[in-house]
Structures are given as C-alpha cells and as structure tokens.
C-alpha positions in Angstrom: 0.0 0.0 0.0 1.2 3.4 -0.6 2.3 5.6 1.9 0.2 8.0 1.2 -3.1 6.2 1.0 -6.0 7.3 3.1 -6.1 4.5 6.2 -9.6 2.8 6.0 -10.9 3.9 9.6 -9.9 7.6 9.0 -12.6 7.7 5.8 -15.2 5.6 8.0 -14.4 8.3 10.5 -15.2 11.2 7.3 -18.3 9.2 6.2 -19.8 9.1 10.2 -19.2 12.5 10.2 -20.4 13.8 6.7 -23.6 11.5 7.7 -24.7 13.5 11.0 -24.1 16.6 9.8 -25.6 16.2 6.8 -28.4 15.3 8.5 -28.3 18.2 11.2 -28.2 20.1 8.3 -31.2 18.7 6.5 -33.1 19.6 9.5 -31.6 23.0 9.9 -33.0 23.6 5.9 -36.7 22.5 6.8 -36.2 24.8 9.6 -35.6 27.4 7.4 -38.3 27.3 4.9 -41.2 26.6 7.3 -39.2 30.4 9.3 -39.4 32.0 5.4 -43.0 31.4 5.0 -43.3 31.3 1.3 -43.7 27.1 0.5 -42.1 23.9 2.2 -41.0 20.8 0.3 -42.8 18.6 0.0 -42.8 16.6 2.7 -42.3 19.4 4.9 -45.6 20.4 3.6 -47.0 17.0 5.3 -45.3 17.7 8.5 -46.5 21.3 8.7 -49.8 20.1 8.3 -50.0 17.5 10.5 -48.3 19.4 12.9 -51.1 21.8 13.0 -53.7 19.3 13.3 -52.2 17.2 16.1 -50.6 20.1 18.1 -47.3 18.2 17.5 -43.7 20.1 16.9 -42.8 19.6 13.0 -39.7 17.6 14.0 -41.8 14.9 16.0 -44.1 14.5 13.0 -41.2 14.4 10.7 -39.6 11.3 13.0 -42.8 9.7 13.4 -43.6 9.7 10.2 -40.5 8.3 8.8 -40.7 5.8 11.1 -44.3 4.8 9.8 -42.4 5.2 6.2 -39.8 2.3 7.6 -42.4 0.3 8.5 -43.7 -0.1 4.6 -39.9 -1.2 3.6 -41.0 -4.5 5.1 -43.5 -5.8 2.4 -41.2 -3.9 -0.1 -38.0 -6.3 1.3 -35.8 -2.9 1.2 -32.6 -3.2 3.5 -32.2 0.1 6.1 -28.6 1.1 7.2 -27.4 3.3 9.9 -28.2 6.6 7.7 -31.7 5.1 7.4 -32.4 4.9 10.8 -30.0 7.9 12.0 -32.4 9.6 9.6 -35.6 9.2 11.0 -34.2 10.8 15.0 -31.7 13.2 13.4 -33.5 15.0 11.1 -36.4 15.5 13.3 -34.4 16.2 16.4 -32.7 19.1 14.2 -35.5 20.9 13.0 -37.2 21.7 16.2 -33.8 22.9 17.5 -33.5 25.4 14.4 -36.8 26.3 15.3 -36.4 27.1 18.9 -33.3 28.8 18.2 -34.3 31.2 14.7 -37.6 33.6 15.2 -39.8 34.6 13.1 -38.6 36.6 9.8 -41.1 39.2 8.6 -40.2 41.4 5.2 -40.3 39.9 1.8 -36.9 40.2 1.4 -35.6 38.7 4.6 -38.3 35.6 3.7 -36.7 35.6 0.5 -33.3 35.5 1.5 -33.9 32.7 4.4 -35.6 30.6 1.8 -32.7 30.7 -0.9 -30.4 30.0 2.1 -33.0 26.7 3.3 -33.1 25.5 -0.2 -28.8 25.9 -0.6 -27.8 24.4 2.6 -30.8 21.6 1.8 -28.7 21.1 -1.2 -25.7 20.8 1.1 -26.7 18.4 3.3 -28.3 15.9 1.0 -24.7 15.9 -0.5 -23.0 15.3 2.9 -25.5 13.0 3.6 -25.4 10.5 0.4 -21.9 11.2 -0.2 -21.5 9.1 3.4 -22.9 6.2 1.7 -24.7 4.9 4.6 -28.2 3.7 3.5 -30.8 5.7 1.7 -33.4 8.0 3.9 -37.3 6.4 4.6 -39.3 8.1 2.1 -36.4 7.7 -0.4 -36.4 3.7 0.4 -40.3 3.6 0.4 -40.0 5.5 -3.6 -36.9 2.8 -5.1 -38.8 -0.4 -3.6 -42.5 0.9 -4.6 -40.0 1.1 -8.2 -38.8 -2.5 -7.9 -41.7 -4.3 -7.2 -43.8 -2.1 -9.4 -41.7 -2.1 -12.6 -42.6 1.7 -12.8 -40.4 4.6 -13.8 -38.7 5.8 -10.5 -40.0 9.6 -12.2 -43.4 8.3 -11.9 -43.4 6.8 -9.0 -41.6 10.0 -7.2 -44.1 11.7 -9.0 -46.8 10.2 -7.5 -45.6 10.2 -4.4 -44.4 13.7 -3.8 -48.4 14.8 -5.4 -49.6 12.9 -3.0 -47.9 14.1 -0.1 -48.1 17.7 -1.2 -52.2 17.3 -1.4 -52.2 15.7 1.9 -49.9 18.3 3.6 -51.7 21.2 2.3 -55.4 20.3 2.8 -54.0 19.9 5.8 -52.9 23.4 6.5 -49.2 22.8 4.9 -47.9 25.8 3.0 -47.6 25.6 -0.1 -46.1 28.5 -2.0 -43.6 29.8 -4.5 -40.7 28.2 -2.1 -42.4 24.7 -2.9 -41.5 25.6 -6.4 -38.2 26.8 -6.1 -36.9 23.6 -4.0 -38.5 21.5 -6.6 -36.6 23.1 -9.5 -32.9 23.4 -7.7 -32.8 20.6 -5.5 -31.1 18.5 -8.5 -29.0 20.2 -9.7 -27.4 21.5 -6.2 -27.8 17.7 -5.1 -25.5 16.6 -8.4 -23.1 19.5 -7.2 -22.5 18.8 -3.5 -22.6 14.8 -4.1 -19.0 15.4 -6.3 -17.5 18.2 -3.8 -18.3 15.8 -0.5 -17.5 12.5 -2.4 -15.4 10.5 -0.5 -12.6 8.2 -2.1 -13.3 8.8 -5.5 -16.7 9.7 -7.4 -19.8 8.4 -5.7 -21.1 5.5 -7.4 -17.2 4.3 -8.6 -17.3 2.2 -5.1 -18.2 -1.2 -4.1 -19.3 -1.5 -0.7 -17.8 0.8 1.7 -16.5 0.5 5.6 -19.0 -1.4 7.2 -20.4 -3.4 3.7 -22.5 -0.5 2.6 -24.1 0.0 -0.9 -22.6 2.5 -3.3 -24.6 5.6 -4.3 -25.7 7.2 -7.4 -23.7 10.2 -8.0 -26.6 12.2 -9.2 -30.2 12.4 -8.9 -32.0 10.4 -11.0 -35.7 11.3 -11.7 -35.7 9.9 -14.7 -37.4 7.1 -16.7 -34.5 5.0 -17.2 -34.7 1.6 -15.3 -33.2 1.4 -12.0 -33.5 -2.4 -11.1 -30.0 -2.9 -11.4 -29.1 0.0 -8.4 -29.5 -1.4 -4.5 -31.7 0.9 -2.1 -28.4 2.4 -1.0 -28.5 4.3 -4.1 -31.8 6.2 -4.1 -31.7 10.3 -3.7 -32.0 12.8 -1.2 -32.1 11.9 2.5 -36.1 12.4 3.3 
C-alpha cells in the first residue's frame, strides 16, 4: 500500500461524520423554509400540516412519520442502514432545534433570502449526507422499492408520491407556496453538485461496498425514466 493512502478507519471516520451533519443540516433547511414562510418541500408540507392538526412540533411529525415510512420497507423487502435509521431521530431532532433557536422573519426580502439559504444548505446536506454512503433515507427507500416491485419509472413513481404528499400536507394546513417551487426546481442540480464536492474516495457510485459493507450511491439524482433495477436501495436520492 502506498504511503500515502488514506487508512480505512480515517474515511469511515469522514463518512460518520459527513452522515450526521448532513443530516443536522437537513433539518436546519426544513427549519428554514417553514421560518421563510413562502412554500415547504414537500414533505415538509405533510409535517407542517399535521403538525397543525395534532398540536405536534414539526420535528416529531417528521420522525414519526419516517418511522411509519420504515415500516412499509418491510412488504417492499428494502434493507435500512445506519443513515436510514439515523435519519428518521436526526433529522427531526434538528429541525425543532432550528426552530427554537431562529424567530420569526417578517419582510419579503428577509423571507426571501432565508428561503434561498433553506433551499442551498438543503442542497448541502443531501450531498454530505449521500456522499457518506450509509443507506438511503425512509421516504427515499419507500420510492426505489414501490420502483422495484412495481416495474414503474422511479420519475413516476416519485411523482406520485411527492403529489400525494403535497395534497395531503396542504389540505391539511401545509404551505404551499412559490418556495415549494423553487426547491423543486434546484434541489437536483445543487444535489449533483455537492454529491461530487463531498465524495469520498473517488466519485460516488465508482465504489463497491464501503466500511461497514454499505451499498454505493448514485452520483446524481435520478428522476428519470431509465430503469433502476440494477441499483441497490443504497443508491436512491436525497435523504427524506
């Protein structure tokens, strides 16, 4: 081995920590959007709403949902890893911190400029976060095995998915708004971006199975109608 090779524990140690603050960051991003007022992603539309109905904060929705999400991964045969479950607590657990912790913004132009900075550092963290290679999020799990045992695009059944979600959340008192919109259109591309800057030993997707016998990931987004079958559940997108 060369000398200057990276030692396999110090790029578990990277991957541990790329995975945890991705995810603190992922919560930190819903935080922000639901502060800016002007639309949520999707599912953050679902957790707003329920929140509302059930008197619940947002972030123990958001984990009790995904853990309801987990739940479907068992007729689907999907395989959770540490991200997966780290997901559901971590995510949830950092979004009612942001919230106790950043007020209220009033003024079109502060909402603005805290939603741009929600929908960037969302675009950060889902980098961090799949770049770590640790196991794919709930609600991404629940979209590549609904694929799989389907045999339908993985654009159609996102698709379907987020529409139903969205609906749900916002007859439910969800907001819905031009930010919705906005998240929708750059989550890719900022997604592509930060997967190559936080990739760890090479490219994502270039790997086999990483420290601790963990599934490779897709080094982009892929919303697409291209057939996915051959991927694992490791590689699906974005951390929700």
């Amino acid at each position: 081995m060369s000398t200057a090779a990276t030692p396999r524990g110090a790029h578990l140690t990277r991957r541990l920590i790329q995975l945890y603050a991705g995810l603190a960051l992922y919560g930190a991003s819903s935080a922000l959007l639901v502060r800016a007022g002007l639309g949520l992603e999707p599912w953050g539309v679902l957790h707003q709403g329920l929140a509302e109905r059930t008197g619940a904060t947002i972030g123990v929705v958001s984990i009790v949902v995904g853990a309801a999400v987990l739940l479907l991964w068992i007729p689907l045969r999907q395989r959770p890893g540490l991200g997966t479950v780290s997901n559901v607590f971590a995510v949830g657990i950092a979004t009612d911190g942001t919230l106790a912790l950043v007020p209220d913004v009033h003024g079109l132009v502060a909402q603005i400029a805290v939603l741009v900075a929600g929908v960037v550092v969302n675009g950060v963290a889902t980098g961090l976060y799949i770049a770590a290679r640790f196991g794919p999020g709930p609600r991404d799990g629940l979209m590549t095995g609904l694929h799989l045992r389907t045999g339908r695009s993985v654009r159609l059944v996102r698709t379907l998915i987020e529409l139903a979600v969205v609906v749900t959340g916002f007859l439910l008192g969800g907001t819905l708004g031009a930010g919705t919109v906005l998240y929708a259109l750059a989550i890719g591309p900022l997604a592509q971006f930060f997967l190559r800057v936080f990739a760890i030993g090479g490219k994502p997707g270039t790997e086999g199975a990483g420290a601790g016998g963990d599934d490779a990931v897709a080094p982009a987004p892929d919303d697409g109608d291209t057939a996915v079958t051959a991927r694992t559940p490791g590689q699906a997108i974005l951390p929700q």
